[in-house]
C-alpha positions in Angstrom: 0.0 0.0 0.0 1.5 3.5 -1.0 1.8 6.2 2.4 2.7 9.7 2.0 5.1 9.9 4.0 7.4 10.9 1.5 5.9 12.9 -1.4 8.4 14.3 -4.7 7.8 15.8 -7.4 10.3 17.8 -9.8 10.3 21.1 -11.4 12.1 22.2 -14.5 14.7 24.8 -15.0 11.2 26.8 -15.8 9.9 26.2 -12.9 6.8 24.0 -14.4 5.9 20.7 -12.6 7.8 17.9 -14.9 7.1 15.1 -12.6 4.9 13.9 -9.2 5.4 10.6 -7.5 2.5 8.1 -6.7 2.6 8.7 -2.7 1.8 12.8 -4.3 -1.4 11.0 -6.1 -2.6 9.1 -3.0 -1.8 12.2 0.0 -4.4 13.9 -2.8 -6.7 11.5 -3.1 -6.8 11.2 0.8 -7.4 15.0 1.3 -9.8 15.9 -0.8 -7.1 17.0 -3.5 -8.5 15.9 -6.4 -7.5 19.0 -8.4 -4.0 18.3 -7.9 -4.2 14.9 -10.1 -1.6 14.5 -12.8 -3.2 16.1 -15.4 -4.2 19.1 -13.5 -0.5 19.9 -12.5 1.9 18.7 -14.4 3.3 21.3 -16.7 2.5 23.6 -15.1 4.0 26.7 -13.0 5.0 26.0 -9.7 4.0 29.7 -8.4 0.4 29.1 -9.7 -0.2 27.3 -6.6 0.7 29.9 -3.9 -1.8 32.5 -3.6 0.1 34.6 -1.1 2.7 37.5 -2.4 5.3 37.4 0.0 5.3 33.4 0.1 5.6 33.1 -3.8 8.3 35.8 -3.3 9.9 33.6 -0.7 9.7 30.5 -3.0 11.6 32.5 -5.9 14.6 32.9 -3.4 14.4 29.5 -2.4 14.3 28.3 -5.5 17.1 30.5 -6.9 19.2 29.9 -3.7 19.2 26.2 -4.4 20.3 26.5 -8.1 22.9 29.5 -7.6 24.5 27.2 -4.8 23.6 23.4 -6.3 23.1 22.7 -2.7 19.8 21.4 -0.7 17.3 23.5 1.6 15.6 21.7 4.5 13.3 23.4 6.4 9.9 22.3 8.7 6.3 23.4 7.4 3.2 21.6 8.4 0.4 20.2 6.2 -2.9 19.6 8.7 -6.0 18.5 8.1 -9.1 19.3 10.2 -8.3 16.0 12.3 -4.6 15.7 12.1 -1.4 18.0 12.5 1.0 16.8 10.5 4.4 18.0 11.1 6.8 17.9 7.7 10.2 18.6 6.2 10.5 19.8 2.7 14.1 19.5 0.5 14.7 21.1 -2.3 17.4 19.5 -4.5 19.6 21.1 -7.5 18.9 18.1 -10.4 20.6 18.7 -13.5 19.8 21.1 -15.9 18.3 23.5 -13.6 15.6 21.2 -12.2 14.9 20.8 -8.1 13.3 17.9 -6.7 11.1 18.7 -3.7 10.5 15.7 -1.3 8.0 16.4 1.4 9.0 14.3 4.4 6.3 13.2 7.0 7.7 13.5 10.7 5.2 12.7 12.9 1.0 12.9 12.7 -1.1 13.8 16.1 -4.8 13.5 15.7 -6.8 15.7 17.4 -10.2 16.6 17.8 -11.3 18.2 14.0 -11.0 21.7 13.5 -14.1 22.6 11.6 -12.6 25.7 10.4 -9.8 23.8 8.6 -12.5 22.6 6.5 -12.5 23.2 2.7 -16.1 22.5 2.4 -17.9 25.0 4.8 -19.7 28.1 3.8 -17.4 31.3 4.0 -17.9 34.9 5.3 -16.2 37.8 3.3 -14.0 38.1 6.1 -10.6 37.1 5.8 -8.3 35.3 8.1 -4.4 34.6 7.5 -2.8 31.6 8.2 1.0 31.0 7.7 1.3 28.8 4.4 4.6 26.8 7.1 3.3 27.0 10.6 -0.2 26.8 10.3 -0.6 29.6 13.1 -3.3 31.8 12.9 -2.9 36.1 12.5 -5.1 37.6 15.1 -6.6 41.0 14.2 -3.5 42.9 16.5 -1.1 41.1 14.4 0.0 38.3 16.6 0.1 34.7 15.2 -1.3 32.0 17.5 -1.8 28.0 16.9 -5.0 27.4 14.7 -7.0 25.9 18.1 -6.1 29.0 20.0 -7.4 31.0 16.9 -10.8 29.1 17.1 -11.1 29.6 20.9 -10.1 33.1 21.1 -11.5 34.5 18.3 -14.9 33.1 19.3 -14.8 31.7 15.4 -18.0 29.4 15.7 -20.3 32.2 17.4 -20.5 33.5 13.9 -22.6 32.4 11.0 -20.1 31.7 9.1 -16.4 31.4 9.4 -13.9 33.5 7.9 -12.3 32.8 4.6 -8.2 31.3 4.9 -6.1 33.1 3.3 -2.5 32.2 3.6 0.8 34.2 3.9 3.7 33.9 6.2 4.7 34.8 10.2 7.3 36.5 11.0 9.0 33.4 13.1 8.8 31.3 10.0 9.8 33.8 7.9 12.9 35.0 9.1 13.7 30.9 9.5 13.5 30.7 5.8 15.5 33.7 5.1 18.0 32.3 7.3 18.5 29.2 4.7 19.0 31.5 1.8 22.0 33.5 3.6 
């Protein structure tokens, strides 16, 4: 049986998807990613799937970090689900010819009582909530990040009709972590 504890998938010197393994197909298939099948990513543009500014930005320095120094960057993100935190490493590899192979490494995996908000189905508000793209914290409205269970209880999220829409970008904790593999 295929896991995805350790997803790849390789980009070209253009930065278009070339290749995605089979754990990539069955994490998607798992989660409720069934717009990230094959056909809907291969060729193309890496960047097309980050939606935040400063995180696509961050990316592009990654990216050109690894193949300015053909050397690896390892850093932690997470990847939850409404009933699991799932705590991962991602590499990024110089390949030859300018491509980087990016192998998502599953640490460890805590269930815990669903987070309804996590939850791609639900009916959204206009309001808009950020949540780091690496950490998974929350951004409070007096700009401090907090862990997405705090966020629920202190924001008083479920006493609305509906919940906020998730938008992601990038604390400053995990940002200046990633800046610090680029230097």
């Amino acid at each position: 049986m295929t896991d995805y504890s350790c997803t790849r998938y390789l980009i070209d010197r253009t930065n278009r998807i070339e290749s995605v393994d089979e754990a990539w197909f069955y994490f998607a298939s798992q989660n409720g990613g069934e717009e990230l099948m094959s056909d809907m990513v291969l060729s193309r543009d890496i960047s097309s799937f980050i939606s935040c500014g400063s995180c696509q930005e961050l990316y592009d320095m990654l990216i050109t970090s690894v193949r300015v120094n053909r050397k690896a960057i390892e850093f932690p993100f997470r990847c939850d689900s409404p009933e699991k935190r799932r705590y991962m490493k991602m590499e990024m590899a110089p390949q030859d010819k300018g491509k980087i192979v990016f192998t998502s490494y599953l640490e460890r995996e805590e269930v815990r009582t669903p987070v309804f908000f996590l939850e791609s189905s639900v009916q959204r508000s206009q309001k808009i909530i950020t949540i780091c793209s690496w950490c998974k914290c929350i951004r409070k409205d007096d700009a401090s990040w907090v862990d997405v269970e705090e966020a629920v209880e202190k924001m008083v999220l479920f006493t609305r009709d509906q919940l906020p829409k998730l938008s992601h970008g990038i604390c400053p904790v995990c940002y200046e972590r990633l800046i610090q593999k680029i230097s």
